[in-house]
Residue, then its C-alpha position, 0 to 999 in steps of 0.5 A: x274446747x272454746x264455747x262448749x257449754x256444760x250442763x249437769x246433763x252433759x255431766x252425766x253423759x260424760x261420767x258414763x262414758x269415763x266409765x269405761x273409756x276404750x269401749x264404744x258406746x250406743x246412744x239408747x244405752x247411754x241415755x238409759x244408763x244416765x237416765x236421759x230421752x233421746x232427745x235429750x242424749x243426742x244433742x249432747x252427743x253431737x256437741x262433744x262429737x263437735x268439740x272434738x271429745x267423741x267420735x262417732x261410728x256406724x254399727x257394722x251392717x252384718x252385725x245389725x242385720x243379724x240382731x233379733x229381735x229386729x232394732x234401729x241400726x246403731x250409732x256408736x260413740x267413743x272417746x277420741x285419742x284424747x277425748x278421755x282426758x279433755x272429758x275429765x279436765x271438763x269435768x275437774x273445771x266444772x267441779x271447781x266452778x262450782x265449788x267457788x262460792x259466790x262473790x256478791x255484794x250480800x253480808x254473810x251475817x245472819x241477821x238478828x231481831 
């Protein structure tokens, strides 16, 4: 997982998704439950696609043909063998990442008049 880039919104795609790890999930859905746009959801899918944490599917024609109202075919997304697992050491790093304080050259102490 080399140079894959963590954001808070990535962050939250992947919480989602570890919500229910096993199941296959629909862009739309994921974005609306995490509060996210399309364009916003889809490059974040596809960068977790690339590292090799989710896999992608195409809604099975039958199924999207006999959908009322009529609606976009679907493109599902799903965890990998162990892409569930790659999600939650990303997002354990992620956590202690932040939790780190930061080193810099300021003193601490409050200052006084």
């Amino acid at each position: 997982m080399s140079g894959f880039r963590m954001t808070k919104q990535t962050e939250l795609v992947l919480r989602e998704l570890l919500q229910n790890p096993t199941r296959a999930h629909y862009g739309l859905a994921i974005g609306q439950a995490v509060g996210l746009q399309s364009g916003t959801i889809q490059p974040i899918l596809a960068r977790l696609e690339r590292a090799g944490i989710l896999e992608s599917f195409w809604e099975d024609p039958d199924e999207h043909a006999a959908s009322i109202p009529p609606r976009p075919r679907r493109r599902y997304y799903r965890f990998t063998t162990d892409g569930a697992e790659q999600a939650r050491v990303t997002l354990a790093l992620a956590m202690a990442k932040r939790r780190r304080p930061v080193e810099s050259g300021i003193a601490s102490t409050p200052v006084t008049d």
